[in-house]
N, C-alpha and C positions, 0 to 999 in steps of 0.2 A: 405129313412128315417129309422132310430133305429125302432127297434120293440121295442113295449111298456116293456117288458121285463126285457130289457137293457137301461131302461129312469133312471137317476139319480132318487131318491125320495125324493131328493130336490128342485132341476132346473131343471129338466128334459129331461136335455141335454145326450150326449150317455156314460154312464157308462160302466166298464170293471169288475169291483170287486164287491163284497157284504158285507156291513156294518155287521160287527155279532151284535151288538149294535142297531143298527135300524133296522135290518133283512130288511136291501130290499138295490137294489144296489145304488151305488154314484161315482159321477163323481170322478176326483183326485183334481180337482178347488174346491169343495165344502171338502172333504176330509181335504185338508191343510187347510182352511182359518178356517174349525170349531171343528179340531180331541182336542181331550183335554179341549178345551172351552164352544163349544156348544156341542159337543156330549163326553161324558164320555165313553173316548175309553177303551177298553179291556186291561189288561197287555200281551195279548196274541196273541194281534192284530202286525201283522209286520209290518203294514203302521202308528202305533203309534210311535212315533220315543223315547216317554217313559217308552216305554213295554221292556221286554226281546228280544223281536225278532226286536224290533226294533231298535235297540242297533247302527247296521251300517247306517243307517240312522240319526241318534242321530249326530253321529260324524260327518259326512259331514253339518249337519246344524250348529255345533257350530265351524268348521273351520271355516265359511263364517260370523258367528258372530262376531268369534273373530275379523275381521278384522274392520267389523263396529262399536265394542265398541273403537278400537283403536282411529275410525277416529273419535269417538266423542269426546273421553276423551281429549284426545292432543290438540287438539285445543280452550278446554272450557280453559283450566289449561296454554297454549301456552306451548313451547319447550322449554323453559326454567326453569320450573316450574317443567315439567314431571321429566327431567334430573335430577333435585335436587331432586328429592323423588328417582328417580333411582338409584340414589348415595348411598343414604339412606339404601339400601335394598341389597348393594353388600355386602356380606359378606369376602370376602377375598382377600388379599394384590393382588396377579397375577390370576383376574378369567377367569376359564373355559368356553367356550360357556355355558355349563351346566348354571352353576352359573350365566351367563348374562343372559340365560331365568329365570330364577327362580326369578330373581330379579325382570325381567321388569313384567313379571305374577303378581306378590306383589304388585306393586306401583300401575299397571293399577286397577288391586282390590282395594286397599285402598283407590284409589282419586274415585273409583267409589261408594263405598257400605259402606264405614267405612268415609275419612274425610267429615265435616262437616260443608255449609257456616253459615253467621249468623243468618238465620233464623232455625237453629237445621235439614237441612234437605241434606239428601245426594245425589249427582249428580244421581245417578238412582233412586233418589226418584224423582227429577226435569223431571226427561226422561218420568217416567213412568206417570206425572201428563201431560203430552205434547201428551200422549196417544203414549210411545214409535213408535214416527215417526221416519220411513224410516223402519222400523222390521215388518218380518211376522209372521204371526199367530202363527209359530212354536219357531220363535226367542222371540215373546213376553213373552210367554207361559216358556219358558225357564228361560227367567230374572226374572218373577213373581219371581220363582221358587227360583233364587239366592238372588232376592233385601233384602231377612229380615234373612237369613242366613248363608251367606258370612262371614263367620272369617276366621282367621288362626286357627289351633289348633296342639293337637300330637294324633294321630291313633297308632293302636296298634293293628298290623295284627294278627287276631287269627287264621282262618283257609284258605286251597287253597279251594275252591270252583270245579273250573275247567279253563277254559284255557285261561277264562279273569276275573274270579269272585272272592272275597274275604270278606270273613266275618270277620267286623271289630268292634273295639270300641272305641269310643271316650273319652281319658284320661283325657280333662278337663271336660266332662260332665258326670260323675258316675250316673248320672240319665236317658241318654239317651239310648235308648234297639240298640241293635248290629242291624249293617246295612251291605249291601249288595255293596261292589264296586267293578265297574268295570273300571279296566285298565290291556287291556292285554300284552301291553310291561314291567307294573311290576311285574304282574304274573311268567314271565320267570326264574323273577332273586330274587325273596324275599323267604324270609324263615317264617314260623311263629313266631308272636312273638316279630317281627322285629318294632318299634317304629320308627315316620317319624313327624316329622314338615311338615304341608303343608295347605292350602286350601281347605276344602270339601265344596263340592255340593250336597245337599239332592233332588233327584227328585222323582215321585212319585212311582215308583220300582226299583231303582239304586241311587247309589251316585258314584259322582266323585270327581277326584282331579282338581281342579282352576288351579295348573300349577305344576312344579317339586316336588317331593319330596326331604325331605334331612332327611339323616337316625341319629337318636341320638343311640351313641354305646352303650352297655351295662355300660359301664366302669364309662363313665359320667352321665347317666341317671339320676340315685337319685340326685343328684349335680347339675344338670342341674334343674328337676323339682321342685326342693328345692327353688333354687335362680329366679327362673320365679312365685313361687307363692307369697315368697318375694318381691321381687321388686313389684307385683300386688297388695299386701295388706298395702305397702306402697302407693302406689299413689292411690289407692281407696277410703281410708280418705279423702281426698280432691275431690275426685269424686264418689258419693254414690253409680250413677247408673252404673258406669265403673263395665263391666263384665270380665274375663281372658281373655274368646277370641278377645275383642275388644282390648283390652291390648298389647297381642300380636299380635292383624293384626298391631296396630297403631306401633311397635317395632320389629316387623318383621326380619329386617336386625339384629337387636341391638340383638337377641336372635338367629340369626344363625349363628354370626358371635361367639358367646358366646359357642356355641355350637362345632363349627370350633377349636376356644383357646383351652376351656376344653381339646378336644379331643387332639391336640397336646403337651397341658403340659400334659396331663397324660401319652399320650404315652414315650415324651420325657424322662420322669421318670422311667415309666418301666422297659423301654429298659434300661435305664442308671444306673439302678438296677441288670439288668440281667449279668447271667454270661456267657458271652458269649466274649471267648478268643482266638483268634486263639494262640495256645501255639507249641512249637517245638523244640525240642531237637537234639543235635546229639551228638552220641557216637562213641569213636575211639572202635575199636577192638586192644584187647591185646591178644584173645585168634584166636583159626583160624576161618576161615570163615563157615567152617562146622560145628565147634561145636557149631556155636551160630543159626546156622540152627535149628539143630538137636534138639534144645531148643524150638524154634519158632513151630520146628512141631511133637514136642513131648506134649505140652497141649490143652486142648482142647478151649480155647480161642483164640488163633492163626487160624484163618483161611487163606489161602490162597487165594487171589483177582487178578483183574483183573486190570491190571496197569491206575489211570484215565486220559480220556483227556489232563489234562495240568499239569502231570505229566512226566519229564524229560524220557525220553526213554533210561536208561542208558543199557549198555552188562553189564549180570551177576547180574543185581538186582533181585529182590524176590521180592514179593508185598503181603502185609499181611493186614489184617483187625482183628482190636482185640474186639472180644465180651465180652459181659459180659456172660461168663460162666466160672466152675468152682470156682479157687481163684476169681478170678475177676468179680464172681457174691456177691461178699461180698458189692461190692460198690454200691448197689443199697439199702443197710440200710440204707443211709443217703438222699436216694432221695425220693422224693416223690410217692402215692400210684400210679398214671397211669403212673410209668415209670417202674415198678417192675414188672417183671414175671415170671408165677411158669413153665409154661411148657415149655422148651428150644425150642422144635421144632417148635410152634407157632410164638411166637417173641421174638427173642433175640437183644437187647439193643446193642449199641456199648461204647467200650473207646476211641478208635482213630482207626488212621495207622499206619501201621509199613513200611519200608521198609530197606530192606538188602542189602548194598552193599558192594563188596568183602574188604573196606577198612573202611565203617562205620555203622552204624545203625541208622537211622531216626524213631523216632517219634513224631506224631503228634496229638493234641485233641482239640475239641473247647470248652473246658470249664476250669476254672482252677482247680475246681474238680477231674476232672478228671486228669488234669497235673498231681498235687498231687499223686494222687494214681496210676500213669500211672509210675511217674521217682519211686515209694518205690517199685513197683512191679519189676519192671527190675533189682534193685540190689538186689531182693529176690532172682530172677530166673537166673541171666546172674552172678549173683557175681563177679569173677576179670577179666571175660572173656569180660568187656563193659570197660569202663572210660568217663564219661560225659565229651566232650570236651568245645559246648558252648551252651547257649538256650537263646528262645524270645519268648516272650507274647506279646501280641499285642491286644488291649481291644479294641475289635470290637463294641461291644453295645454303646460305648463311644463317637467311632468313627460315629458312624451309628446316638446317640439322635444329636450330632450338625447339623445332614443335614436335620434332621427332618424342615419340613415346608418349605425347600425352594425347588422350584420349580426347575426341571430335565429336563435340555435340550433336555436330549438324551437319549430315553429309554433305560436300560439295556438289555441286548443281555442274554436271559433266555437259561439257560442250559439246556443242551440233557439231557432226564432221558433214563439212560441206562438200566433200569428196563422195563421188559416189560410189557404194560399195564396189562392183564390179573394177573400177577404176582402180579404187586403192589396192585392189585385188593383184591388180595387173601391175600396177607399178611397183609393188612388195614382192610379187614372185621376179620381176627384172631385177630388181637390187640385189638380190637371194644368190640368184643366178651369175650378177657379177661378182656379187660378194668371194661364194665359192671359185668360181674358174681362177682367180686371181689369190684362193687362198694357200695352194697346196707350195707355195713357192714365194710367200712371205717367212721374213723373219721373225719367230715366233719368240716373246722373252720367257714364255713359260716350257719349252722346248728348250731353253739355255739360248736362246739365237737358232738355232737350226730350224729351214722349213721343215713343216711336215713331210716331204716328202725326204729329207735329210734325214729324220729323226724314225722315217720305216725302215731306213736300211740298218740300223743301229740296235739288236737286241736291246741291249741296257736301255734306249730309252721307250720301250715300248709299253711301260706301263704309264710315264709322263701322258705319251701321246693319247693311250685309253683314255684316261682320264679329262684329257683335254676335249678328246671328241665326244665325250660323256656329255660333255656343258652346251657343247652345242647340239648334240640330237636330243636334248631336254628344252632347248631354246627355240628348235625349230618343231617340236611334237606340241610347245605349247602357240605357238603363233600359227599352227594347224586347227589346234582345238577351236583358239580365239576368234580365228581371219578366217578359217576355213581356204587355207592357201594351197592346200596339196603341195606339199613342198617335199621333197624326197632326195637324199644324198649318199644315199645307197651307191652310187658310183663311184662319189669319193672314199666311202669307208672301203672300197673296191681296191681302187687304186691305191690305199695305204697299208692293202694287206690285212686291215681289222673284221675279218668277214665274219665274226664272232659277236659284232655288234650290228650286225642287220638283222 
């Protein structure tokens, strides 16, 4: 026999652990059937599968959930039924596995906690009134949990926690206080700040996500959340008690796929805005092949390069790379302020490529910008010692928005960076470093015109300015992720008074 000791201090059967909640020990039978229910477990406790520590416990019971809400739902609704909400919920012409989970997570939610038969009552409202049969103590306890807060909504990751944890807010509820989620596969890869369409789950020290997330870009945000409170405030007249999130669980798809559009007509646009040209000239020589050397390596823009990959291997070419130095730092008055730099050695900007060969002269740029001021420079410097024989432009951004959206057989073959990491390393936190000292005191047009540092003194514009510094501590968390740059601007968010986003 157990010694009395070790008797459960409920059934009295042989326990191994001790209740801190009831101080005396208990079986693991009496444990599951009453943790949460009958006994008001600890957040602290690791056999509470609610607490922090109970976290991996939590997941193995709602894998084995998941599979029993499936089997109920599909077969109340039949296969046919699911399929057509499934349908409902795909957001995109050729989806992803991604996107088939995300979908099926939506619909099995919606026919569970959102639609509605005729008596106003929802299928896990039927389940729960059944005394959720076939579910244990931990699964019941779980649904409680989900049956009356199950929507869709959009989050808006504020801080990383640690290695599964993230303090968030909920963007349709400006009334509800930040919560704690845990999902450690999107810890890995989010940045703050970062706004997600998805499903939350409030439990009683964590929340989760129902199923995929899907991230809304900067770009489209405002446009996006604009047209979601629109279409809500239309259809709410005719339904008093219709709330946003019910709105959007009940439109789900209708709003990611919205979301999907946006994003590709704005990029489309962008892109098809940008100037981005692969441009190319060539020049006969009328003078000799040395004197136009001698030209190339007599200023200080002209550097000498390293012939690239899928660059012809010709005998007697030169291989040059043209900076913006010198004349040719002129051309950075018409660009913009994070592409201008004062200190040469830090980061110097390019024009193109040159290359010399003993019968012509190639140049190359990808911008027409730069063409421009690439062919007026050479008959500054080469005068009758070049002759333009023929050139092509060739509008990449053009070429690049028509392929926008369709789907890529065959991943592109990513080029070797011939840079070595360390280097790149160094040369990207120098840029970083110029970038900011020279940002607090540009003209900003998203600030109205006012620097940042204009725009701290100004109550009224200090939610512009959040949001602006939003974009770039999610630009510079993700170039941290990627580069591993240690990049940190914690001093300017210092200096602008925003100490609420460090």
């Amino acid at each position: 026999m157990a010694k009395s000791g070790n008797k459960c201090g409920i059934c009295e059967r042989k326990a191994r652990r001790l209740c801190p909640i009831l101080e005396k020990m208990i079986c693991s039978s009496c444990c599951g059937s009453k943790r949460g229910t009958e006994i008001s477990c600890s957040r602290e406790c690791e056999y509470y599968p609610f607490s922090i520590k109970g976290y991996d416990l939590w997941l193995k019971i709602d894998e084995i959930l998941a599979q029993k809400i499936m089997s109920y739902v599909i077969p109340h609704y039949g296969r046919e039924k699911f399929e057509k909400v499934l349908e409902s919920m795909i957001y995109q012409d050729e989806p992803t596995e991604h996107t088939k989970e995300t979908a099926a997570g939506a619909a099995i939610y919606y026919l569970l906690f959102v639609k509605k038969d005729h008596r106003n009552q929802t299928l896990a409202l039927q389940w729960k009134n059944q005394g959720w049969q076939g579910l244990t103590n931990d699964e019941r306890m779980m649904l409680n949990c989900r049956i009356d807060n199950s929507y869709a909504t959009i989050i808006e990751i504020q801080k990383i926690l640690d290695y599964q944890a993230m303090e968030c807010i909920d963007l349709l509820d400006p009334k509800q206080e930040k919560f704690i989620l845990f999902d450690r596969s999107i810890v890995k890869s989010i940045s703050r700040f970062t706004q997600l369409i998805t499903w939350i789950n409030h439990y009683p020290h964590f929340s989760r996500m129902a199923n995929n997330a899907i991230e809304v870009p900067d770009m489209i945000c405002t446009e996006f959340m604009n047209t979601l409170r629109e279409a809500f405030k239309k259809d709410s007249l005719k339904r008093r008690q219709l709330t946003i999130k019910q709105y959007l669980s009940e439109n789900f798809g209708s709003f990611c796929r919205l979301n999907f559009e946006l994003t590709r007509e704005k990029t489309k646009a962008m892109v098809g805005r940008m100037d981005i040209h692969q441009c190319k000239a060539m020049y006969t020589l009328k003078g000799k092949v040395e004197e136009v050397k001698a030209v190339l390596d007599k200023y200080p823009e002209f550097s000498v390069r390293d012939r690239n990959p899928e660059e012809k291997d010709s005998p007697g070419a030169c291989y040059y790379q043209w900076l913006r130095r010198g004349e040719s730092k002129k051309l950075e008055a018409k660009m913009l302020p994070a592409f201008r730099h004062k200190d040469e050695n830090l980061w110097v900007g390019t024009v193109g490529n040159i290359i010399l060969y003993p019968d012509n002269l190639i140049i190359e740029t990808f911008s027409k910008q730069k063409y421009v001021f690439a062919k007026k420079m050479i008959k500054k410097y080469f005068k009758e010692l070049v002759v333009l024989k023929n050139e092509a432009v060739i509008d990449m951004a053009k070429q690049h928005a028509e392929t926008i959206g369709k789907r890529k057989r065959e991943s592109a073959t990513e080029k070797s960076n011939s840079i070595p990491p360390e280097i790149e390393r160094k040369l990207m936190r120098d840029f970083y470093k110029n970038r900011y000292e020279k940002f607090l005191d540009e003209d900003i047009p998203a600030l109205d015109g006012m620097t940042p540092r204009q725009a701290a003194k100004k109550p009224a514009m200090k939610i512009q300015l959040i949001n602006l510094m939003k974009l770039h501590i999610k630009g510079i968390e993700k170039q941290n992720r990627d580069k591993n740059l240690g990049l940190n601007i914690d001093w300017l968010l210092n200096a602008l008074g925003l100490t609420e986003l460090i």
